[in-house]
C-alpha positions in Angstrom: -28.5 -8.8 -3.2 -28.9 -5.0 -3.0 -30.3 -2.7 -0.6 -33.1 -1.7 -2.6 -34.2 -5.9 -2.6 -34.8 -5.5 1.1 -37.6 -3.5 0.7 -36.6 -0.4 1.8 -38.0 3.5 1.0 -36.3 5.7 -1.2 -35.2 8.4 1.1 -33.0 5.5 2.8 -31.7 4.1 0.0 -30.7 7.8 -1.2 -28.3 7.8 2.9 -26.9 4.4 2.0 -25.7 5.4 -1.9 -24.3 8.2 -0.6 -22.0 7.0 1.4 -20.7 4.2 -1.3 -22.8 1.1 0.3 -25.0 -0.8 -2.4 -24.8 -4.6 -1.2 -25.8 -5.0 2.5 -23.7 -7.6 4.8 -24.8 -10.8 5.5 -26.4 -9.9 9.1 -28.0 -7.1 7.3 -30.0 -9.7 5.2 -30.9 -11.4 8.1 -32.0 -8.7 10.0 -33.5 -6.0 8.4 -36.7 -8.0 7.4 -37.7 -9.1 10.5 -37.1 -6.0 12.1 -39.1 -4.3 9.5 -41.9 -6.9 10.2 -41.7 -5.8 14.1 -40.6 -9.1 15.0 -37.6 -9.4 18.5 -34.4 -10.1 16.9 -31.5 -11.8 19.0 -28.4 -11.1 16.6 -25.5 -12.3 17.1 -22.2 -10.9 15.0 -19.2 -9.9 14.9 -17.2 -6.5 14.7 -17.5 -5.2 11.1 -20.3 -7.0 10.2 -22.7 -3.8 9.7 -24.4 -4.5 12.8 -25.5 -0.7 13.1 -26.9 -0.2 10.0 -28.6 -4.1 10.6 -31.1 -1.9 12.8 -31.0 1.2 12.5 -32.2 1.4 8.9 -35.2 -0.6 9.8 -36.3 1.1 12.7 -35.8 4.4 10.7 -38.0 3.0 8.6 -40.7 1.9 10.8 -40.7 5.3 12.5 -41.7 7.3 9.5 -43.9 4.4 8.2 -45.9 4.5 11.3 -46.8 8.4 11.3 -45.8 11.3 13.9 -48.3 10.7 17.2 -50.3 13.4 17.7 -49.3 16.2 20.4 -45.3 16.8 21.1 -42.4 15.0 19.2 -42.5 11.6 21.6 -39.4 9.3 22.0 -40.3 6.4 20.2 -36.7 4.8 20.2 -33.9 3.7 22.7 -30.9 2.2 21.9 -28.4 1.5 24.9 -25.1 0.9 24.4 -21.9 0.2 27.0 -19.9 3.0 26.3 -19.5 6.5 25.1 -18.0 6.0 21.6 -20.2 3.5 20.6 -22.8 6.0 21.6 -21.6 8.9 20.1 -20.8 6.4 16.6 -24.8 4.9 16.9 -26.6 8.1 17.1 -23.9 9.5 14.2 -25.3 6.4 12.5 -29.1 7.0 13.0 -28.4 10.8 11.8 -26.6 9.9 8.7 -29.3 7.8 7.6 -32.3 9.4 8.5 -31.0 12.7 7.0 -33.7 12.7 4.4 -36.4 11.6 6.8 -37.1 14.9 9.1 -36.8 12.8 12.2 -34.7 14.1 15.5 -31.8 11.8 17.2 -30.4 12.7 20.3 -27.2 11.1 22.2 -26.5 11.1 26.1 -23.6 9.9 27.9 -21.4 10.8 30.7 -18.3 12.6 31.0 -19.8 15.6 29.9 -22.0 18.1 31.1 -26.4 17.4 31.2 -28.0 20.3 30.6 -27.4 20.7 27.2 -28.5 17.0 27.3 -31.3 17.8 29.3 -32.2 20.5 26.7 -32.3 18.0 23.5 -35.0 15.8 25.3 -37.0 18.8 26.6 -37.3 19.7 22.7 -38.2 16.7 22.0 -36.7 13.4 19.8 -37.4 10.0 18.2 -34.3 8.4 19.1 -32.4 8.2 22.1 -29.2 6.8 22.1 -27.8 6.4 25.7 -25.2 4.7 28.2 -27.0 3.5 30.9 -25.9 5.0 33.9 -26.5 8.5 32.5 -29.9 7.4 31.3 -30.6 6.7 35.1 -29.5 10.1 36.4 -31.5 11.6 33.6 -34.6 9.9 34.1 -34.3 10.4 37.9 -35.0 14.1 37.1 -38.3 13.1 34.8 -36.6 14.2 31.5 -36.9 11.0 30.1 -40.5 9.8 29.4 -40.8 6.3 27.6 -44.4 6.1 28.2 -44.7 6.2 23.5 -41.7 3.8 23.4 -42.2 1.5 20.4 -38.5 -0.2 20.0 -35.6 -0.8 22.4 -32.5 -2.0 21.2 -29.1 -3.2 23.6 -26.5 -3.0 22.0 -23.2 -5.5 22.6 -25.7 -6.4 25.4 -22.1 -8.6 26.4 -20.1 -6.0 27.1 -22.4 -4.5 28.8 -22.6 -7.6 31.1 -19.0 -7.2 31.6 -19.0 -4.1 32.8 -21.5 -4.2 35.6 -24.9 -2.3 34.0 -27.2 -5.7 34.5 -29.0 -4.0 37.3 -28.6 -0.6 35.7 -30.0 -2.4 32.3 -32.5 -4.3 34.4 -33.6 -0.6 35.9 -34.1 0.8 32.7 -36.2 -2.0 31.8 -38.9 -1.4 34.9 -39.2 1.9 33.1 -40.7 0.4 29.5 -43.6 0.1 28.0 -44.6 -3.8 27.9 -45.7 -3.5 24.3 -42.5 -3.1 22.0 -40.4 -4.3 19.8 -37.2 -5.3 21.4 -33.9 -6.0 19.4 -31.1 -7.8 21.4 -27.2 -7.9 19.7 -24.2 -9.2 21.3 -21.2 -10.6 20.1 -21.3 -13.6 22.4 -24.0 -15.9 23.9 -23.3 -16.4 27.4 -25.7 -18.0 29.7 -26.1 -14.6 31.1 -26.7 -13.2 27.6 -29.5 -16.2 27.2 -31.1 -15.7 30.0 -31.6 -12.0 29.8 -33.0 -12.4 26.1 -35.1 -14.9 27.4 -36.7 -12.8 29.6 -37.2 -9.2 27.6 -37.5 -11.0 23.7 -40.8 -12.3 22.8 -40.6 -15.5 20.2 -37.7 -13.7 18.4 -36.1 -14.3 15.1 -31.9 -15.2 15.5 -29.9 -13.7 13.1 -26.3 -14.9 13.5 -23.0 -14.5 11.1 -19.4 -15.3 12.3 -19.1 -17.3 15.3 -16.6 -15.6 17.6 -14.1 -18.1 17.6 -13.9 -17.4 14.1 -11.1 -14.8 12.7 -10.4 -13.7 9.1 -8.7 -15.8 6.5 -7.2 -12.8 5.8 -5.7 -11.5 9.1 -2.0 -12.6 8.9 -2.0 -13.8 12.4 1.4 -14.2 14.1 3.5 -14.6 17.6 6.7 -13.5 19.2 7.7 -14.6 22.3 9.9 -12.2 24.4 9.9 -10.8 28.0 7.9 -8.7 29.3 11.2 -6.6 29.9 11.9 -6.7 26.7 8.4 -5.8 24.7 9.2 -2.0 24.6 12.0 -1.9 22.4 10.5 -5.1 20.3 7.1 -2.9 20.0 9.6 0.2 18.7 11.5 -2.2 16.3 8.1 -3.7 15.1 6.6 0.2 14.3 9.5 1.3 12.3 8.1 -1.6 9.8 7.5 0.6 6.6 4.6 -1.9 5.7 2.7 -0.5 9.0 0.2 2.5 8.1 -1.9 2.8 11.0 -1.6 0.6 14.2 -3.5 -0.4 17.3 -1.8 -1.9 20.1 -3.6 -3.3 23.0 -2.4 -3.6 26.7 -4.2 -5.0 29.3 -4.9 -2.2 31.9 -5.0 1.8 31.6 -1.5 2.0 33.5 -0.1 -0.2 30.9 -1.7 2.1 27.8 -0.2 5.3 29.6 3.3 3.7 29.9 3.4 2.1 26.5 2.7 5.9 24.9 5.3 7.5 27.6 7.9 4.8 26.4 7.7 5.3 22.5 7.3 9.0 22.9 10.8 8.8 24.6 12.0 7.1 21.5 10.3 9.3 19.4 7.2 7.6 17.8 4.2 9.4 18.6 1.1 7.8 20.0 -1.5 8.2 21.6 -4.0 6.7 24.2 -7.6 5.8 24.8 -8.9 4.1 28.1 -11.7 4.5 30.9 -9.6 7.5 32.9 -9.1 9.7 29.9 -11.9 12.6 30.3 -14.4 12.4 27.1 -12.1 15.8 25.6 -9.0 13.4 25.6 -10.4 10.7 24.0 -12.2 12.4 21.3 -9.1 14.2 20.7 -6.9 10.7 20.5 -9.5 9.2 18.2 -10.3 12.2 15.5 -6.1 12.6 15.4 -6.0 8.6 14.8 -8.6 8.6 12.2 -6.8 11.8 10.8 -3.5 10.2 10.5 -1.7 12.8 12.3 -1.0 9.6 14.9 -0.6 6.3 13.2 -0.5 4.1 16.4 -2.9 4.0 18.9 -3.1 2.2 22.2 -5.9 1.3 24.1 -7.6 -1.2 26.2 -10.5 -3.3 25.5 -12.8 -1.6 27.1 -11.9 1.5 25.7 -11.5 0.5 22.0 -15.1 -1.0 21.9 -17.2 1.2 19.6 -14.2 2.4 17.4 -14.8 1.7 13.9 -12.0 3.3 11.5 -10.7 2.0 8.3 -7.4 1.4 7.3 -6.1 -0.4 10.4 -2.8 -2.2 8.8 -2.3 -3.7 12.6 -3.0 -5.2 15.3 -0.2 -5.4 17.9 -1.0 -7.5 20.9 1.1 -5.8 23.6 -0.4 -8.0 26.4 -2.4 -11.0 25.6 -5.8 -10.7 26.7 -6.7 -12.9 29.5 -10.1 -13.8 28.2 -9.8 -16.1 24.9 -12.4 -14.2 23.1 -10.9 -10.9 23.3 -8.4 -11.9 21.0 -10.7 -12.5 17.9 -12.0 -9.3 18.8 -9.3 -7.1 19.3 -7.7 -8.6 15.6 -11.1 -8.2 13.9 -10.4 -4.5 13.5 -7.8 -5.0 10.8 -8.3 -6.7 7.3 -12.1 -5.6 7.0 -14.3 -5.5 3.7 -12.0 -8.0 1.6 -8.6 -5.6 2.6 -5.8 -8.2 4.5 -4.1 -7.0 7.7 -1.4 -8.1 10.4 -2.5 -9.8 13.9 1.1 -9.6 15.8 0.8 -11.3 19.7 3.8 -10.7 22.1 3.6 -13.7 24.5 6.0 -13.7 27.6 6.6 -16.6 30.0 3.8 -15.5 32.3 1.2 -15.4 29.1 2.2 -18.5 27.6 -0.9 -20.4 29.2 -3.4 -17.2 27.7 -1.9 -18.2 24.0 -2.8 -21.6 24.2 -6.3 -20.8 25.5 -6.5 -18.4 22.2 -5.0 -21.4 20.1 -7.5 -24.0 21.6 -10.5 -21.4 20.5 -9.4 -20.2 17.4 -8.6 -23.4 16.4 -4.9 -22.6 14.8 -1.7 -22.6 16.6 -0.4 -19.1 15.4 3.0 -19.3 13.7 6.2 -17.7 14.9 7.3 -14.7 13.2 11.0 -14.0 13.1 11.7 -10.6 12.4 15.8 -9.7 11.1 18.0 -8.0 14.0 15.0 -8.6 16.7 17.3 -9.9 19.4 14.6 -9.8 22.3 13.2 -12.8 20.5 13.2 -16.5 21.8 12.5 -19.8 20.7 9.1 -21.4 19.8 8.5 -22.9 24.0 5.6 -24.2 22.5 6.0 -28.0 22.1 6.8 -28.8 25.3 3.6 -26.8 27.0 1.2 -29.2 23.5 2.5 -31.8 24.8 1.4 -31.2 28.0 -2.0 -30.6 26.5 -2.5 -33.2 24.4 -5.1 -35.3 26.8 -7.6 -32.9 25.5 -9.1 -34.3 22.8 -11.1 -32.3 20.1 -14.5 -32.4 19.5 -15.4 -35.5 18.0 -12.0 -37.1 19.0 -13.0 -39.7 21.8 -10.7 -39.7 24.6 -8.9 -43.2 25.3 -10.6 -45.6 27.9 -9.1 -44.6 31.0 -7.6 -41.7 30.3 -8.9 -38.9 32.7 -9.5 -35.2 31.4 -6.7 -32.8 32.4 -7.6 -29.5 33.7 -9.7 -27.1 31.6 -7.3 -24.4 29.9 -10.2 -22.7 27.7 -13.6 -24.5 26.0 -14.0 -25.8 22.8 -16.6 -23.8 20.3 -18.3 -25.6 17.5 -18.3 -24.5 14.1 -14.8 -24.6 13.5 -13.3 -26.3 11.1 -9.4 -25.8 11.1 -7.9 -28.6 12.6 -5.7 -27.1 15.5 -2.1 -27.0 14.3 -2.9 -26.1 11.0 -1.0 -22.6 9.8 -0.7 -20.7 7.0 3.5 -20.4 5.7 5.8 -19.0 7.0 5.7 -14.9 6.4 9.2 -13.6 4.7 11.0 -12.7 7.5 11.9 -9.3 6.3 8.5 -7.9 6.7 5.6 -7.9 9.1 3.0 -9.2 6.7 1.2 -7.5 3.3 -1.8 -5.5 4.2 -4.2 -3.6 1.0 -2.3 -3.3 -1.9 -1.1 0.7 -1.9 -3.8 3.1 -3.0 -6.9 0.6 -2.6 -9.4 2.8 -0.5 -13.2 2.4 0.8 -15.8 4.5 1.7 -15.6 5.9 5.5 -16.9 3.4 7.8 -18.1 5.3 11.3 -21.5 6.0 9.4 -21.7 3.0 6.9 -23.0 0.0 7.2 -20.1 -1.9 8.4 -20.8 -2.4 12.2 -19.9 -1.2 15.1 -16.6 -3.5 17.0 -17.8 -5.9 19.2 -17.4 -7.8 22.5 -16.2 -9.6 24.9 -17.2 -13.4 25.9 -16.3 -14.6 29.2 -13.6 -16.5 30.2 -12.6 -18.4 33.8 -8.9 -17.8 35.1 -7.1 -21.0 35.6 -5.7 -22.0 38.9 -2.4 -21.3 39.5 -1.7 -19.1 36.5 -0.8 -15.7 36.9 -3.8 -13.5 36.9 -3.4 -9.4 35.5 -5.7 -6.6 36.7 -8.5 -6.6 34.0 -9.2 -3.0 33.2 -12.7 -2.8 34.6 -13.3 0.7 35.1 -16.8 2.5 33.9 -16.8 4.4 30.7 -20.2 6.0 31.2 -20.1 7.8 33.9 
């Protein structure tokens, strides 16, 4: 299938060919009719799945299709999303495809100063793209009418959940027209999730691709176990790799980020960070030198990292495991995108080991050990003592023996897998940290293309007894 078969004008088609895109992703095949119908859509996919382009396109569309109202350029179309790069990469997204179209996008978010924000709506635009709590403080001084409104779109309506804006969300809402066409996309269907589409979506269509348990045949997925003590000069050892081009590496709070970039400046490998305490001038400048490639290594939190979308990410270095299952699938799905392979590399200490058989149990694959030449911070495989302990959970479909009670939850099973669990791919060579895209392979820039914008968070429950880190919770819109 091509663009052109989903029915859409020429002046779109012209965007989308000029930035190298001529087949459109699955959930763009799903979506784009119904959207173009003015039918809800609930859509649920995964990060760099073309999510963006999945509705911007068709509500481009719809906007010139339906004709200018009469009086003053009216906002016609909101799109919230949970954080400021995600913003900044929507609206980017909405210009780059409605350049030949004469229509006006404008972004908002905090961290940076309103009035020239204030300004842009006071001239008047046709799409919004906002965080919500800046939305809020702009509406609350009236330059904000949605009284023309004809689409709204959320945006990883999930991490949004996650990060407290329900009742901002839910204030926003009050605001609305009745009448319009509301598009709902998260990466996860939580009953939270449910419920809220249930109660703003009107008999919508459900476009899904890639369940999140799900991760890419071609993510070379691997596991050291070390100490935490240790992880610093492992993560320099693992960086010198000459296979590594460009990097992310994930810890598990904003302290953590900050120390990780401290400690490999000190041994001379530059880096640098992206989390919620960074001002909006910091992060833009950490991303723009990453997507450069003055920096090849970038660390961030998942809060943070939601909404980049860059190309050529060799790596995926779990610094911490995440406490939530489903982070995991996320955080690796921003390697080995568009047919390219990548590297998914997990440091597990002793305190984490429960967090890596929660990732195990969802993915469905017990990840194999890599053992990397002159690495002497590594340990033996601990795992088949803490299966065994496990092995009372039965898999779905597997019936549990009469009388043999359930042992206590470490994570929830997902359907739609279809790896049995213990099932790995060979052992790598142990002289290298995986093959990524062969040398010289390239593709089209993907922060305006249609390959979507990264994706969510699910929700998990913290197990009694175990060890529980400070989740990085902190705001990014403000």
């Amino acid at each position: 299938m091509q663009f052109a078969d989903l029915k859409l004008i020429e002046p779109l088609l012209r965007a989308v060919e000029a930035e190298g895109y001529t087949a459109p992703t699955p959930i763009q095949q799903q979506a784009i009719p119904p959207i173009l119908e003015g039918s809800d859509v609930l859509g649920c996919a995964q990060t760099g799945t073309g999510k963006t382009a999945a509705f911007a396109l068709p509500i481009l569309q719809r906007l010139v299709q339906g004709g200018a109202p009469g009086g003053p350029r009216a906002l016609r179309v909101l799109v919230l999303t949970p954080t400021r790069e995600l913003a900044a990469q929507v609206g980017e997204s909405f210009i780059t495809y409605g350049k030949h179209l004469g229509l006006r996008t404008a972004v908002v978010f905090g961290g940076v100063g309103q009035r020239p924000q204030m300004d842009a709506l006071r001239r008047g635009v046709d799409v919004l793209v906002a965080t919500p709590g800046r939305l809020l403080d702009l509406c609350s001084q009236g330059v904000a009418p949605f009284g023309r409104l004809e689409t709204l779109v959320l945006d990883e309506a999930d991490r949004m959940l996650d990060m407290g804006f329900i009742h901002d969300i839910r204030r926003v809402l009050a605001m609305l027209p009745e009448r319009r066409q509301t598009l709902l996309f998260s990466a996860t269907m939580p009953p939270d999730i449910q419920k809220l589409a249930d109660s703003i979506l009107r008999r919508p269509v459900r476009v899904e691709v890639a369940p999140v348990a799900t991760t890419a045949e071609n993510i070379d997925q691997r596991v050291v176990f070390v100490e935490r003590s240790d992880k610093r000069a492992a993560l320099e050892q693992v960086l010198k790799d000459p296979a590594l081009r460009r990097a992310i590496v994930f810890t598990r709070t904003k302290h953590g980020a900050n120390r990780v970039v401290q400690q490999l400046g000190r041994a001379r490998i530059e880096a640098v960070a992206i989390h919620g305490n960074k001002s909006q001038g910091a992060r833009e400048r950490a991303l723009a030198s990453f997507k450069q490639g003055t920096t090849s290594v970038l660390v961030a939190t998942d809060i943070a990292a939601r909404g980049i979308d860059i190309d050529d990410i060799s790596h995926v270095i779990n610094y911490d495991l995440p406490n939530i299952p489903e982070s995991y699938v996320h955080r690796i799905g921003r390697t080995a995108r568009a047919g390219a392979s990548g590297v998914a590399l997990s440091f597990c200490d002793s305190e984490e080991r429960p967090y890596l058989a929660d990732i195990e149990r969802l993915i469905r694959k017990r990840l194999p050990l890599l053992e990397i030449p002159g690495l002497a911070y590594a340990q033996a495989d601990p795992r088949p003592a803490l299966q065994a302990q496990a092995q009372g959970r039965p898999h779905q479909g597997q019936s549990r023996p009469q009388g043999q009670s359930r042992p206590q939850a470490q994570g929830r099973p997902h359907q739609g897998q279809s790896r049995p669990q213990g099932q790995s791919r060979p052992q790598a060579h142990a002289g290298s940290l995986g093959q990524s895209r062969p040398q010289g392979q390239s593709r089209p820039q993907a922060h305006a293309g249609p390959q979507g914008q990264s994706r969510p968070q699910g929700q998990g429950r913290p197990q009694q007894g175990r060890p529980q880190p400070q989740p990085d919770t902190s705001r990014a819109d403000r």
